[in-house]
Phi, psi and omega in degrees: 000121160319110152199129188248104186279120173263170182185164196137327203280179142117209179324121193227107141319181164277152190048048160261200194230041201274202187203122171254178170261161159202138152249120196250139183248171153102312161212203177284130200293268162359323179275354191242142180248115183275149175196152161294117182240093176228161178243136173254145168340157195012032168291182147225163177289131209222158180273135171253318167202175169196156148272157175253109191310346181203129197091345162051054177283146181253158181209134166251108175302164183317304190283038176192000172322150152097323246242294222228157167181134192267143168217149158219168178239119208275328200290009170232012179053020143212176194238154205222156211204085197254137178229144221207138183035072191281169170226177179302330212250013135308309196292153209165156155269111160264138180245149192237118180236130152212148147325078169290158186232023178250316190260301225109349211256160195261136192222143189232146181286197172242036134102146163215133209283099140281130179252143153235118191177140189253000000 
C-alpha cells in the first residue's frame, strides 16, 4: 500500500527556513517523480516543485524559484522540501504528490499547514 506522510509544517516567521518531509512507503523509491504541491487559504492548489525520478532535475513555479528547493534521499525514501525567506503569501497546506512512472497513478500526503507570521 502506498503511502506518503509529511512533516515539517507550522508556525514560521517571516524570512524563516523550514524544511518539510515525505515520506514514502509502498513502492520503488526510484521509480517515481516526487513534486510539492500547496493550496493557500481561498486558494486552489497550485504547483511548487519536482523532481525528475533519474537525474534528479528540479522544476520550480516562478513564486519560489530561488527561494525554496526539493531534494531527496533515496536510502530513507524520502523527499524534502527546504524553503528560504518565506513570506506571508507563502502560508499555505503543502502536499506531497508522486508520480508512479511505471501504471501512471498518482499518490498525494495528507497535506501539512505552514503559517507565516509574525
Amino acid at each position: 500500500q502506498v503511502q506518503l506522510v509529511e512533516s515539517g509544517g507550522g508556525l514560521v516567521q517571516p524570512g524563516g527556513s523550514p524544511r518539510l518531509s515525505c515520506a514514502v512507503s509502498g513502492f520503488t523509491f526510484g521509480l517515481y517523480l516526487p513534486s510539492w504541491y500547496r493550496q493557500g487559504p481561498g486558494k486552489e492548489r497550485e504547483f511548487v516543485s519536482s523532481m525528475a525520478p533519474i537525474g534528479g532535475h528540479t522544476t520550480y513555479a516562478d513564486s519560489v524559484k530561488g527561494r525554496f528547493a526539493t531534494s531527496r534521499d533515496n536510502a530513507k525514501n524520502t523527499v524534502f522540501l527546504q524553503m528560504d525567506s518565506l513570506k506571508s503569501e507563502d502560508t499555505a497546506v503543502y502536499y506531497c504528490k508522486v508520480y508512479d512512472t511505471l501504471t501512471g497513478l498518482e499518490y498525494w500526503g495528507q497535506g501539512t499547514q505552514v503559517t507565516v507570521s509574525s
